[in-house]
C-alpha positions in Angstrom: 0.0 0.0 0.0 1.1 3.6 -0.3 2.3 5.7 2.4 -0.3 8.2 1.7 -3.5 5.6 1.3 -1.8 3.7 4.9 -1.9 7.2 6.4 -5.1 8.3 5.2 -6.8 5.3 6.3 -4.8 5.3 9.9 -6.1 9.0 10.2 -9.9 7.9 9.1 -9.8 4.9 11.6 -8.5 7.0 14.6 -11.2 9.2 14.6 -14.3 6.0 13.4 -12.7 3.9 16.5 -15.1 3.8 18.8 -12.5 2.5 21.3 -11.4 5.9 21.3 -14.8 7.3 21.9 -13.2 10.3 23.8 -12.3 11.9 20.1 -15.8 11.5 19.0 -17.8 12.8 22.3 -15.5 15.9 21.8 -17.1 16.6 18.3 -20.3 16.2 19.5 -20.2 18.4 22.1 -18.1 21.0 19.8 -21.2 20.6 17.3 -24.0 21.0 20.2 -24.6 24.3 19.7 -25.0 25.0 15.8 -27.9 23.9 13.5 -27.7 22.3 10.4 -28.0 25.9 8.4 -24.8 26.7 10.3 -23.2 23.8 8.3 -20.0 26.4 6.9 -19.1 27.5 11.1 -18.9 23.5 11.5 -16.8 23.0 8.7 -14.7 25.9 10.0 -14.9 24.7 13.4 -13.9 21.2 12.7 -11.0 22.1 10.4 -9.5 24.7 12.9 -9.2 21.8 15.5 -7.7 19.1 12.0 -5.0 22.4 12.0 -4.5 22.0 15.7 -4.1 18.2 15.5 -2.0 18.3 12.9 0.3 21.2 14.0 1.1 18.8 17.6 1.7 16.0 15.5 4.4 17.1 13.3 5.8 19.4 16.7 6.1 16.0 18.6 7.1 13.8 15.5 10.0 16.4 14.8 10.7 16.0 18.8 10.1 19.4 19.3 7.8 19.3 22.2 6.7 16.4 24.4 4.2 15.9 27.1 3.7 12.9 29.4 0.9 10.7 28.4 -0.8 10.2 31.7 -1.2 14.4 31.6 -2.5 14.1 28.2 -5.2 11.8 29.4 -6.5 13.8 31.8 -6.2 17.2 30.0 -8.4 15.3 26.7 -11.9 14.7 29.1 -10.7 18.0 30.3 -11.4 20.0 26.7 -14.6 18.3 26.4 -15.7 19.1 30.0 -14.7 23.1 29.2 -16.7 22.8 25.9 -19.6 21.5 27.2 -19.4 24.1 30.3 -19.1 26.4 27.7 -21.6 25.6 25.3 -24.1 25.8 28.5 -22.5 28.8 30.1 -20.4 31.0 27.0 -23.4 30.9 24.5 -25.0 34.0 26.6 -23.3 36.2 24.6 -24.7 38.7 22.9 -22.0 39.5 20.5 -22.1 36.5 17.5 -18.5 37.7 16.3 -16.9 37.2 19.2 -18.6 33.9 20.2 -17.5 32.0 16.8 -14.1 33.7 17.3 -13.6 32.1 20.6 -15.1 28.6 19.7 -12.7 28.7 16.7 -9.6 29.5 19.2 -10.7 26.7 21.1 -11.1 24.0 18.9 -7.5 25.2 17.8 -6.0 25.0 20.8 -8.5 21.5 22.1 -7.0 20.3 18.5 -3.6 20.9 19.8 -4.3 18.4 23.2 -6.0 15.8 21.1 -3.3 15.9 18.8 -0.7 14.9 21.2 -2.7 11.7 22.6 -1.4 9.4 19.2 1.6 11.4 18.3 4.1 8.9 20.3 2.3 6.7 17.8 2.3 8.4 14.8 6.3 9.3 15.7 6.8 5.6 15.6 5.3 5.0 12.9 7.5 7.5 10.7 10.6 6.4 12.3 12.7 9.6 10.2 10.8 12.8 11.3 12.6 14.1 7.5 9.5 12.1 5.8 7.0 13.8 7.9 5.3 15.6 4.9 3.3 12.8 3.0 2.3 10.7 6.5 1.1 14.0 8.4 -1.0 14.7 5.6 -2.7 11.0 4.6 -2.9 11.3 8.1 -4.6 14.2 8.7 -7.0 14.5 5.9 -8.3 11.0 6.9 -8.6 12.8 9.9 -10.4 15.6 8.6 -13.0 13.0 6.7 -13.4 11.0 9.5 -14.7 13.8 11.6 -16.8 15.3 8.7 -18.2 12.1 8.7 -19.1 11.8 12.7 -20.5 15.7 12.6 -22.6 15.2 9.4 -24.0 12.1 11.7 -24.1 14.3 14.7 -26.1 17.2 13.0 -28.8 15.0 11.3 -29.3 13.5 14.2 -29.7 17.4 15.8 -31.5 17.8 12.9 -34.5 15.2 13.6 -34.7 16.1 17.6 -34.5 20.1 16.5 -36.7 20.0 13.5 -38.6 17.4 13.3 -39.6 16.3 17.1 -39.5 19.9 18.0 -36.8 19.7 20.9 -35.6 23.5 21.5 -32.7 24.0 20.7 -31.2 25.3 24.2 -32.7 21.8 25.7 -31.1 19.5 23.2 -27.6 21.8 23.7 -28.2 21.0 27.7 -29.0 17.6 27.3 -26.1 16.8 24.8 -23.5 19.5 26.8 -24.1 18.1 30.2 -23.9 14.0 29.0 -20.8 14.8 27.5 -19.7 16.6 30.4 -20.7 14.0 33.0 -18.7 11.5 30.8 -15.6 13.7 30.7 -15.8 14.3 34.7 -15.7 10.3 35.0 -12.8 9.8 32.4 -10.9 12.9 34.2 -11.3 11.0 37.8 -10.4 8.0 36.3 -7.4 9.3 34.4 -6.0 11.9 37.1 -2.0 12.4 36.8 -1.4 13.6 40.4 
């Protein structure tokens, strides 16, 4: 097989891997608060946090940076705790502007944790960080089409409770936000680093 198909199809099955459930429950939460007419801020939303995976993976592949696994499995529940505080708490604002702007900065930087959760992986796999250019991007667009693929499942079923059972919206951005945070507070107990 290719390098880029191997690398595309590692990137698609990291994020379809149920096993690693915590990668998915982040995008729903990160999608809990748009409707399906908001389908281009998704898009953008989800491709700011591909740039922030991607950007840790080639940092800790080239052995620029490198963070202890056992604090990267804590701080991973912890993004999608803050999300879905924030999707319950931050979405008072008044100001639309500034309220994408900031979810865009945080899936950035919530890319940027998530990122570094396979990179000891990924670094292995590459073995010489010189060939980083074709791996890091099979990997990450099959990144990038594996999550367009849970959010387009995400927002249809949104969708269907929003549109077609009638669910109001702040009740179905409650119910989803403060699931996904009660599943993060568990996974940050059970994966606590100190």
């Amino acid at each position: 097989m290719h390098p880029f198909e191997f690398y595309l199809k590692l990137g698609f099955e990291h994020i379809s891997n149920l096993a690693g459930y915590d990668h998915i429950l982040f995008l729903v939460v990160l999608c809990a608060i748009y409707r399906i007419q908001q389908w281009k801020n998704i898009l953008i939303l989800v491709t700011a946090f591909t740039i922030g995976h991607s950007v840790t993976l080639a940092l800790v592949s080239l052995e620029i940076i490198t963070i202890p696994s056992n604090i990267i499995k804590f701080l991973i529940p912890a993004t999608i705790f803050v999300t879905a505080l924030h999707n319950v708490i931050g979405t008072n604002l008044t100001e639309k502007s500034s309220r994408m702007g900031r979810n865009y900065s945080m899936a950035l930087f919530f890319g940027f944790v998530h990122g570094m959760d396979f990179s000891n992986y990924f670094r292995a796999l590459i073995m010489d960080p010189s060939d980083i250019a074709v791996p890091l991007l099979g990997f990450n667009l099959g990144i990038e089409l594996g999550q367009l693929l849970v959010v387009f499942f995400v927002v249809g079923v949104a969708f269907l409770f929003l549109n077609v059972i009638g669910v109001k919206h702040r009740d179905w951005n409650v119910f989803i936000s403060g699931a996904a945070a009660g599943m993060s507070l568990i996974s940050m107990l059970d994966n606590k680093f100190w």
